[in-house]
NULOFI-840574 format. One record per residue (C-alpha): residue in one letter; x negated, y, z negated. Coordinates in steps of 0.5 Angstrom, whole numbers, padded with zeros to 4 digits, always signed. Layout:
BEGIN
AXYZ...
This chain:
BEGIN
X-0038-0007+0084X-0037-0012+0080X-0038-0009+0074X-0031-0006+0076X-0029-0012+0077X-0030-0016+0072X-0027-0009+0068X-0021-0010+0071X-0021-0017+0069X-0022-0016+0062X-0016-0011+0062X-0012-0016+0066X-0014-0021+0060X-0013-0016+0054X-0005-0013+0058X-0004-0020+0058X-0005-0023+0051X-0002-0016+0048X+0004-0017+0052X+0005-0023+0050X+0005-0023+0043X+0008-0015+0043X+0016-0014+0044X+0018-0007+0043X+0025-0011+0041X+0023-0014+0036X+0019-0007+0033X+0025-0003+0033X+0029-0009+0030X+0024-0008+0025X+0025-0001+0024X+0033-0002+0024X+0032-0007+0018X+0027-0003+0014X+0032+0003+0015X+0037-0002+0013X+0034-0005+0007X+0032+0002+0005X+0039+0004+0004X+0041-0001+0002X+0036+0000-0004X+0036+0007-0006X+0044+0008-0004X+0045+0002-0007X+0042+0005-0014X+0045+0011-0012X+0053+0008-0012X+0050+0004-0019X+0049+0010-0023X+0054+0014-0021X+0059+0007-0023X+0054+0007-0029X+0056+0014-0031X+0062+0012-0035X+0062+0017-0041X+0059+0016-0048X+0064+0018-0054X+0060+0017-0061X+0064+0019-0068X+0059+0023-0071X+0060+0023-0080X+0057+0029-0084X+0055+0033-0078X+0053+0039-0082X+0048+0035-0085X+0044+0035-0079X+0047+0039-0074X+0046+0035-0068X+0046+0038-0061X+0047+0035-0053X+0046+0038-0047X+0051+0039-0044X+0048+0035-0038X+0048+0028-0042X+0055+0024-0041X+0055+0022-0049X+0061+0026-0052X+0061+0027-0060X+0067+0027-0064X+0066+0030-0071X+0070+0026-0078X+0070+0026-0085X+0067+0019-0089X+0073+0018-0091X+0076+0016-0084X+0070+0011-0084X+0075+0004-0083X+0080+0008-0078X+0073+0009-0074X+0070+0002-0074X+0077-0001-0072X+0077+0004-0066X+0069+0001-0065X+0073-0006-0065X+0077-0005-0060X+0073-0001-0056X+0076+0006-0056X+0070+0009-0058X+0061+0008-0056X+0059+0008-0064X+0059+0011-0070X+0053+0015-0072X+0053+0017-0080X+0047+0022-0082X+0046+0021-0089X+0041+0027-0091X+0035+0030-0086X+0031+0024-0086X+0036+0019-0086X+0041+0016-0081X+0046+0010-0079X+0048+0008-0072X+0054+0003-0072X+0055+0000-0065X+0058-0007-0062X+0051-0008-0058X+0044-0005-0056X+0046+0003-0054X+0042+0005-0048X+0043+0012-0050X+0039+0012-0057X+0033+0015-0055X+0037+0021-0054X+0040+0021-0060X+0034+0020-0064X+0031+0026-0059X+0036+0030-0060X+0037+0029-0068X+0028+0029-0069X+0029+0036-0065X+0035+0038-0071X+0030+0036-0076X+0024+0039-0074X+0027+0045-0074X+0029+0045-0080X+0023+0043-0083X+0019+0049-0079X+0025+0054-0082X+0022+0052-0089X+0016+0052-0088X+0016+0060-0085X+0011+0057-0080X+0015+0060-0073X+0016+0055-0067X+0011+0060-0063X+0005+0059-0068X+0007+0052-0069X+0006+0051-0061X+0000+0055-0060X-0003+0051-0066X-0002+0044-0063X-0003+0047-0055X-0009+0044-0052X-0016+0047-0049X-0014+0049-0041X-0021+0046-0038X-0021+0049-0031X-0026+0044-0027X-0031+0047-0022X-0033+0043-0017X-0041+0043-0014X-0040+0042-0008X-0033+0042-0003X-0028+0037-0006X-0021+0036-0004X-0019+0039-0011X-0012+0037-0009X-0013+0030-0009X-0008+0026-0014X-0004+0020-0015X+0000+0021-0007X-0007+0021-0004X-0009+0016-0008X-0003+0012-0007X-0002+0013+0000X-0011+0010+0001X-0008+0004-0003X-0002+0003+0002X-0007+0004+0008X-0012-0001+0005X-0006-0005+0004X-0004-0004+0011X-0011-0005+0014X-0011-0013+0011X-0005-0013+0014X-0006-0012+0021X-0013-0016+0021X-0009-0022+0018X-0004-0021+0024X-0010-0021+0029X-0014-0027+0026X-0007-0030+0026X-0006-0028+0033X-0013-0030+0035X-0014-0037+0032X-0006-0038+0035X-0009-0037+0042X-0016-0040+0041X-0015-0046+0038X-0008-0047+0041X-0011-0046+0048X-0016-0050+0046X-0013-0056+0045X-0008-0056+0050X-0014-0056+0054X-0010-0049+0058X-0018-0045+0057X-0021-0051+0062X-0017-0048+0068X-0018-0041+0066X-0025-0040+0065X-0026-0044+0072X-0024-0037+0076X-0026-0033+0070X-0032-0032+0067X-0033-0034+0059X-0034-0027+0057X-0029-0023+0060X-0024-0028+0058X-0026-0028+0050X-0027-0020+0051X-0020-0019+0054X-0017-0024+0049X-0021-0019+0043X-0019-0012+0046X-0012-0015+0047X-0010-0018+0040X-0014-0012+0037X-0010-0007+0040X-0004-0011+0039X-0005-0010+0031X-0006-0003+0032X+0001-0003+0035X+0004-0007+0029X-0001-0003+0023X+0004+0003+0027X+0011+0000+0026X+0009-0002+0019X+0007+0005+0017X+0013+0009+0021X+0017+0004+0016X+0013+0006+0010X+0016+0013+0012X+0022+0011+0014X+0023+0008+0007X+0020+0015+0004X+0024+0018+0008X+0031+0016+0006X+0029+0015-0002X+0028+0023-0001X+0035+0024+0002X+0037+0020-0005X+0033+0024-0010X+0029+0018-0012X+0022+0024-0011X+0018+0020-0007X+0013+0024-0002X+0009+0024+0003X+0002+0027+0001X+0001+0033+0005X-0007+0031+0006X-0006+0025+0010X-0002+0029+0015X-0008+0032+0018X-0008+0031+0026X-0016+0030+0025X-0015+0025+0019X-0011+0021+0022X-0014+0021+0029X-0020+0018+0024X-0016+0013+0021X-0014+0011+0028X-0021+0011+0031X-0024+0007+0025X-0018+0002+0024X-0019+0000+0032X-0026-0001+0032X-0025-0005+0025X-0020-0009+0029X-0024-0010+0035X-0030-0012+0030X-0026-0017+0026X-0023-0020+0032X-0028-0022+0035X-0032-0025+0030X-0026-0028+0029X-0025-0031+0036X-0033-0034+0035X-0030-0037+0029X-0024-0040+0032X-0028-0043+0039X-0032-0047+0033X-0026-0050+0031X-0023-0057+0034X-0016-0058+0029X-0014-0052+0026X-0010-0055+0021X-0016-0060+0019X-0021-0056+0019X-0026-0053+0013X-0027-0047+0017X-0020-0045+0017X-0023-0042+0009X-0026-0036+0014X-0020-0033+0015X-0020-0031+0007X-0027-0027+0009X-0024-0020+0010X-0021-0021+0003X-0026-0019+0000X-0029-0012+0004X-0022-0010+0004X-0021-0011-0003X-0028-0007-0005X-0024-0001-0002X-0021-0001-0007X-0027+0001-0011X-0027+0007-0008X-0020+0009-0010X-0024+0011-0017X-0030+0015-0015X-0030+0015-0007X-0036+0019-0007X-0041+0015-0012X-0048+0012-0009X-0044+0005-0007X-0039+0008-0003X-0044+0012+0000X-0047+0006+0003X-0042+0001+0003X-0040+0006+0009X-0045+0004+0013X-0044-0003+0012X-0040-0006+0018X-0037-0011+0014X-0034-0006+0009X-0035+0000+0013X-0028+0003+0016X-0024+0000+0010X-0029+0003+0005X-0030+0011+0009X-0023+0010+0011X-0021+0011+0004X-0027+0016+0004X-0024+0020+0008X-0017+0021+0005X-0019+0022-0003X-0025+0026-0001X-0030+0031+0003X-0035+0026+0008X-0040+0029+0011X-0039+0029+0020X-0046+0025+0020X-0043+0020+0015X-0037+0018+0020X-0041+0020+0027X-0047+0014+0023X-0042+0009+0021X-0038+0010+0027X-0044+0008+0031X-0046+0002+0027X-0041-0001+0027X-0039+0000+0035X-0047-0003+0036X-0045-0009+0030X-0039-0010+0035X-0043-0010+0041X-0049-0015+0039X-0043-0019+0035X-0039-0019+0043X-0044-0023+0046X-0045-0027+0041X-0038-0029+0040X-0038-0029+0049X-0044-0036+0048X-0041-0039+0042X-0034-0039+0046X-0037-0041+0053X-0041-0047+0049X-0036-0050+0045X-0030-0048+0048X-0030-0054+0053X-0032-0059+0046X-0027-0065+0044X-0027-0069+0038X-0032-0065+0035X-0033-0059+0032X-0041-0056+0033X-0044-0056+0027X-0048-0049+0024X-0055-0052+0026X-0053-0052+0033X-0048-0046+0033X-0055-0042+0031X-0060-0045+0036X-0053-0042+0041X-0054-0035+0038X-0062-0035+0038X-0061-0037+0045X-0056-0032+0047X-0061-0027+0044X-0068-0030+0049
């Protein structure tokens, strides 16, 4: 029976700390703004281009020299003259009439006359070298196939030893880059949210009263529960606005795509699992760190907020060979566990006993860490003046352990 209730409490905690952060308001403005920024850019490079699309006219001299041919899709249009019309020309370029002049003096050798830098001038290089090498394979009786198939590259089928996601390119990788991003986020915003909480409680001595009709442990379990989910919901309004983003620059042509690997319902209710639990872990540890701390503003501890940086940052590691021995293990880890298989799991094939062990892990590591971060917050919570030193911190936890 007071099992229940003390359950109960600490989802009335948890309630109460994720709505008072979370407004679904603000979520959907976020959204709006992302759609409208997304617009804005690609829509905006879409009017630009189009207004940019001002065709080229280039007088071209000597064309029968090397016949110079453009697609028909290029905005540049050719004028053909004779060297004779060469000052006529030029006064035109002066005035802007015409985009250049292009003089080709032999196959090798030609001349282009410009009143700036020309963005169009790979093109015509392209184009020019194509005429050439045309040329060139003509006179020496070699035909374009041969030549193809002279400088055609050996086709190397990869075979696999075991399953992999033979599939797995740049989108999947990208897409495991922007999670690993994302996962940061959302443990910034929770240790944010938790020193916000804490600390700022703690100083306005509000806990004093609080913990008077609750116990320690079911007011920092509630507050953990609570904000960890509240970086849940927000690790969700960015991701939709990520695929907002993708969305819109699809309608614009700009060929952004969302990898068809990570719209598996099974995947994504794993990237769910294990970024709960990686928050869940991360904030506690942080609420322990928090209740240590007298002035988050002068405190040396406050440089504890950059420690997720560096298991989060080693995911990135994995994006390179997800399946090598320190992968494999790093997945075990509870510290770099859920970015680490996380990522794992969108490149690559994991075992189920991989994920069922890291997930047990780092649920038990969550547990022992609670309890740990349930003494040190009962302890030096009610602490003014002075922060406990690590000494002491320690003599709590072997304690708490007894």
């Amino acid at each position: 029976m007071k099992v229940d209730k003390n359950l109960k409490l600490v989802f009335e905690v948890a309630k109460w700390e994720f709505k008072r952060w979370f407004k679904i308001k603000e979520q959907v403005i976020t959204l709006i703004i992302s759609a409208l920024i997304s617009l804005l850019i690609f829509g905006g490079k879409s009017i630009l281009l189009k207004i940019s699309d001002k065709q080229t006219e280039i007088a071209i001299i000597n064309n029968s020299n090397l016949e110079l041919k453009l697609d028909k899709k290029t905005n540049i249009k050719l004028f053909k003259y004779e060297i004779g019309q060469i000052d006529s020309l030029k006064r035109l370029l002066n005035e802007n009439k015409i985009d250049g002049i292009l003089i080709i003096n032999d196959i090798d050798n030609a001349e282009l006359i410009v009143n700036k830098e020309p963005a169009w001038l790979n093109i015509i290089q392209e184009n020019l070298t194509n005429a050439r090498q045309q040329i060139k394979i003509k006179e020496s009786n070699i035909s374009r196939e041969k030549l193809t198939d002279i400088f055609k590259q050996i086709n190397i089928k990869l075979n696999y030893t075991q399953q992999q996601k033979e599939k797995t390119g740049t989108g999947e990788k990208l897409a495991a880059g922007i999670f690993i991003a994302l996962m940061l986020l959302g443990i910034f915003l929770g240790l944010a949210y938790q020193f916000v909480a804490i600390t700022g409680e703690k100083q306005l001595r509000i806990t004093e009263v609080i913990i008077s009709a609750i116990s320690p442990q079911t007011w920092i379990d509630g507050k953990i529960i609570g904000i960890s989910f509240l970086s849940m919901s927000l690790l969700i309004t960015y991701i939709l606005t990520t695929v907002v983003f993708i969305l819109i620059s699809n309608l614009f042509g700009s060929g952004w795509n969302i990898p068809i690997t990570i719209t598996n319902p099974l995947l994504i209710i794993g990237l769910f699992v294990f970024s709960i639990t990686g928050f869940i872990f991360w904030n506690t540890l942080f609420s322990a760190i928090a209740a240590t701390i007298n002035d988050p503003n002068t405190s040396a501890r406050g440089s504890l907020m950059m420690a997720p940086v560096l298991p989060v940052g080693i995911a990135f590691f994995a994006l390179g060979n997800p399946d090598s021995f320190i992968m494999k293990i790093l997945s075990f880890f509870p510290l770099t566990s859920t970015p680490v298989i996380s990522v794992r799991m969108v490149l690559t094939e994991v075992n189920i006993i991989e994920i069922i062990i890291s997930l047990a892990l780092i649920i038990i590591s969550t547990w022992y860490l609670r309890k740990a971060a349930g003494k040190i917050f009962s302890l030096s919570i009610l602490l003014y003046g002075k922060e406990p030193s690590w000494k002491e911190i320690s003599n709590w936890l072997s304690k708490s352990t007894e």
